[in-house]
C-alpha positions in Angstrom: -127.7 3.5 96.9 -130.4 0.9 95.4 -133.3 2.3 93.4 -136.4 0.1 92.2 -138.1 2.2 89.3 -141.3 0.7 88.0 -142.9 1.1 84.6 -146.6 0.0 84.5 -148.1 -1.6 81.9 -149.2 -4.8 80.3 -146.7 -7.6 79.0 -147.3 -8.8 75.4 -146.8 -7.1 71.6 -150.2 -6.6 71.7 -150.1 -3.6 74.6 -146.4 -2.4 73.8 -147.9 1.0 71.6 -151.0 1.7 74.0 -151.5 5.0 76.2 -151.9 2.6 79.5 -147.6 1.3 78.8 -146.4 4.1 79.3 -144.5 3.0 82.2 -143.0 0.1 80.4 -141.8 2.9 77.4 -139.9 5.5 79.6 -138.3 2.7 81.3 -137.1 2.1 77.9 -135.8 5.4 77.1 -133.9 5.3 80.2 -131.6 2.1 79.0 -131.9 3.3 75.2 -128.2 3.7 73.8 -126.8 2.0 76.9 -125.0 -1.5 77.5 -128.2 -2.3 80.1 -130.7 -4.9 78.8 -134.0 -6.3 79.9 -133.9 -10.2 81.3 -136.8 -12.0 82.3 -137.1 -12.6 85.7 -139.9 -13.6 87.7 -142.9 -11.3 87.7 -141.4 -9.6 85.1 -138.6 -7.9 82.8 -135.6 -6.4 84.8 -132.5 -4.4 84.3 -129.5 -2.9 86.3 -128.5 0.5 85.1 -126.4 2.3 86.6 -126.4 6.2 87.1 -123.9 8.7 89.2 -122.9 5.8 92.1 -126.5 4.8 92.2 -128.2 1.5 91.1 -131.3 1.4 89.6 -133.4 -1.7 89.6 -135.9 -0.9 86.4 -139.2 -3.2 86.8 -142.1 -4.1 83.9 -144.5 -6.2 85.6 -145.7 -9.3 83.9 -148.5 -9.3 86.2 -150.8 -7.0 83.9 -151.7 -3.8 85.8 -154.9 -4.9 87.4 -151.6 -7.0 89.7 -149.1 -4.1 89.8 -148.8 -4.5 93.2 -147.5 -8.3 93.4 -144.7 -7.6 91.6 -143.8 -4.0 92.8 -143.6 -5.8 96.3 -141.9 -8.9 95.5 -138.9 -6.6 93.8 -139.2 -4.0 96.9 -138.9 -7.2 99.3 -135.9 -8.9 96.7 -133.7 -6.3 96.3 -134.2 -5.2 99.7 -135.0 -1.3 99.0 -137.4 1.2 100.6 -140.4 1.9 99.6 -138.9 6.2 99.4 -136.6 4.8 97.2 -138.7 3.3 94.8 -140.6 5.2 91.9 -143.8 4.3 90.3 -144.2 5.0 86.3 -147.5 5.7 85.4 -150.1 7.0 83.1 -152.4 9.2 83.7 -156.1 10.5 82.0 -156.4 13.8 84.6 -153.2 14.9 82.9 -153.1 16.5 79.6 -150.7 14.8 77.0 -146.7 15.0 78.4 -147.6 16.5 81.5 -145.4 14.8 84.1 -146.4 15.0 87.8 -144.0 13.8 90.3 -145.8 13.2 93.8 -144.5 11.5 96.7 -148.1 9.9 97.5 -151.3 10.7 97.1 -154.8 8.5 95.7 -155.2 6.1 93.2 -157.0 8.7 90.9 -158.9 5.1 89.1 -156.0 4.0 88.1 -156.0 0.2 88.0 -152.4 -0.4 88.8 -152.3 2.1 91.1 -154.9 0.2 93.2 -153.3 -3.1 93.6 -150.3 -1.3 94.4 -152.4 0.3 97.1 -154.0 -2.7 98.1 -150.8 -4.9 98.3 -149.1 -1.6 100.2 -152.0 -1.0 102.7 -150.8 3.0 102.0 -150.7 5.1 99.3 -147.4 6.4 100.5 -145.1 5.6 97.4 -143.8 7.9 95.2 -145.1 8.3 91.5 -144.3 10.1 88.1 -147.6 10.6 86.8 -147.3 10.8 83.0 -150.5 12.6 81.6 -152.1 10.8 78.3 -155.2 13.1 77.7 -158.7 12.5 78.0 -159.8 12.8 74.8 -162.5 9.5 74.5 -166.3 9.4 74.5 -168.1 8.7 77.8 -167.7 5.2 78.2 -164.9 4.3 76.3 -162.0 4.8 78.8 -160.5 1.2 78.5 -160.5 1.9 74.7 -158.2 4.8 75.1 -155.7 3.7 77.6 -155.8 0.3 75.3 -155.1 2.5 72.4 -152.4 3.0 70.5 -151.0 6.3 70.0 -152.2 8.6 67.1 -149.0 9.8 64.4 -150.4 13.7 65.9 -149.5 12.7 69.9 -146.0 10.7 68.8 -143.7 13.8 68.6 -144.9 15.0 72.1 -144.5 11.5 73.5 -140.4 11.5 72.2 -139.8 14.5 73.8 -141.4 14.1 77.1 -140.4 10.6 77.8 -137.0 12.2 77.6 -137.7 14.3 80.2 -139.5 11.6 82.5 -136.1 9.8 82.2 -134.5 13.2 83.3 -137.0 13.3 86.2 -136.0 9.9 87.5 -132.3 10.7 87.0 -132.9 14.0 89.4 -134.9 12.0 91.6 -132.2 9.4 92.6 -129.7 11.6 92.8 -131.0 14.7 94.6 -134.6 13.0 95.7 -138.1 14.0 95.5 -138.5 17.6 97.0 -136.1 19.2 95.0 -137.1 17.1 91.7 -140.6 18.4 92.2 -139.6 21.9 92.7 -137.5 22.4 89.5 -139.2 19.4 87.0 -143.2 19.5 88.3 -144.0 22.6 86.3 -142.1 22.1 82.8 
């Protein structure tokens, strides 16, 4: 079995710490420790790691988020995987800080990645692993916070529940989506 697991967020030094790379970080986590590396490849940074039998195809788009969608397809259409067996890594300002919400579909919620994707789709039938970053800005000053970097108070919650996002996408290839939402969605 052939997995495509995407991490949003923005290419460049200048994102890697921000709320809105999330995506990008997890998938990091995932590889950390193993022989599995990052290459470039067109529309963005891939690696092959394998888990229990299973292949998973890790994606950080180079696109920027506002073009999630271009490269989520291309690597859907490439590697010649369903669109159940892919998984979207995202952030998320509805959620508080480390909540994790795994969803089989469901809106955009204003999330600019999460648009294209819907755009370039025509459904919003894709699962997603919502990873909540907290609200905590001023009216107005939304793209500030996602653009932000992490405060030294929110890192120690971030460690430990980008440990669990990779435990989440290691449940969801191996026993899918139902029964990864039943036990994980509510820890």
């Amino acid at each position: 079995m052939k997995y495509l697991i995407v991490g949003l967020g923005n290419p460049g030094d200048k994102y890697a710490n921000t709320r809105h790379n999330i995506g990008f970080k997890v998938l990091e986590e995932l590889i950390k420790g193993s022989e599995t590396k990052f290459e470039v490849a067109k529309l963005g940074n891939v690696a092959h790691f394998k888990f229990k039998g299973r292949t998973l195809v890790l994606l950080q788009p180079s696109t920027f988020m506002n073009l999630s969608g271009k490269a989520y397809n291309y690597w859907l259409q490439h590697e010649k995987i369903s669109v159940e067996n892919s998984l979207i890594i995202t952030d998320d300002l509805a959620l508080p800080l480390g909540k994790l919400r795994l969803k089989p579909k469901g809106s955009d919620g204003g999330h600019n990645g999460l648009k294209d994707i819907h755009v370039t789709l025509q459904s919003e039938n894709y699962p997603r692993l919502r990873f909540g970053v907290g609200n905590e800005f001023a009216k107005g000053k939304q793209v500030d916070y996602v653009l932000g970097e992490w405060t030294k108070e929110e890192l120690p919650v971030l460690e430990e529940r980008m440990k669990i996002a990779c435990e989440m996408i290691k449940s969801f290839v191996t026993i899918g989506i139902d029964k990864t939402m039943s036990f994980w969605n509510n820890k």
